[in-house]
N, C-alpha and C positions, 0 to 999 in steps of 0.2 A: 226149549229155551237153552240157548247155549251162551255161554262166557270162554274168551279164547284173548288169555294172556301172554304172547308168545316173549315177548322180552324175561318173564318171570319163569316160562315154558310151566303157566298154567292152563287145564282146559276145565272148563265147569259145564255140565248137560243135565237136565234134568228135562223128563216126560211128563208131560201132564193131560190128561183126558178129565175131562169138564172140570175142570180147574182143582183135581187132586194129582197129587205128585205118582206117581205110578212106575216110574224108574227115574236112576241118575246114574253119575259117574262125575267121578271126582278123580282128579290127575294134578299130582303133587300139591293142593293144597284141600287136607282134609278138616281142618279148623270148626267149617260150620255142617260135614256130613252130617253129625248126629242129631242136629235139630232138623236136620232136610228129615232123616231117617226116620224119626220120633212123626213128625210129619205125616208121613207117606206112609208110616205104620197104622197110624190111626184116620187113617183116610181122612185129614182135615180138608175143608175147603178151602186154597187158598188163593181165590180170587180178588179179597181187598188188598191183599199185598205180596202180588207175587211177582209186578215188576221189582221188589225189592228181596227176591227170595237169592239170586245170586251177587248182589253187592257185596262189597269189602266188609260191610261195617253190619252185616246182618247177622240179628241177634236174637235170642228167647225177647230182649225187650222192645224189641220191633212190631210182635204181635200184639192184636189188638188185646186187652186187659181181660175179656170174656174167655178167648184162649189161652192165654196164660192160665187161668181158675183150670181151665178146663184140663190144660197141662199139667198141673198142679204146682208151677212156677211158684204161682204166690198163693196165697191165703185168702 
């Protein structure tokens, strides 16, 4: 998956094999690496929402509320 902001001269790539993150790359904007990372370190599956893994607005509260617990986001 790649995102390619050139007016902002951002690039966003992220790998994925059966729908776990498995590499990325982040260029000039690193905001949302650590939840990609957190991610990709715990081999989540992120097929219910991975058309939304490199949007502007993606967030810990984007995921579904099961992964959150699981994250330990919330309680």
């Amino acid at each position: 998956m790649v995102k390619l902001d050139e007016e902002n001269n951002v690039y966003k790539k992220l790998v994925l094999k059966d729908n776990i993150i498995v590499g990325m790359t982040m260029v000039n904007c690193i905001e949302r690496a650590g939840v990609l990372f957190n991610l990709m370190k715990k081999r989540i599956n992120v097929k219910k929402f991975k058309q939304s893994l490199l949007s502007d607005d993606f967030s810990l509260a984007v995921l579904p509320l099961s992964l959150q617990r699981k994250m330990r986001v919330i309680q």
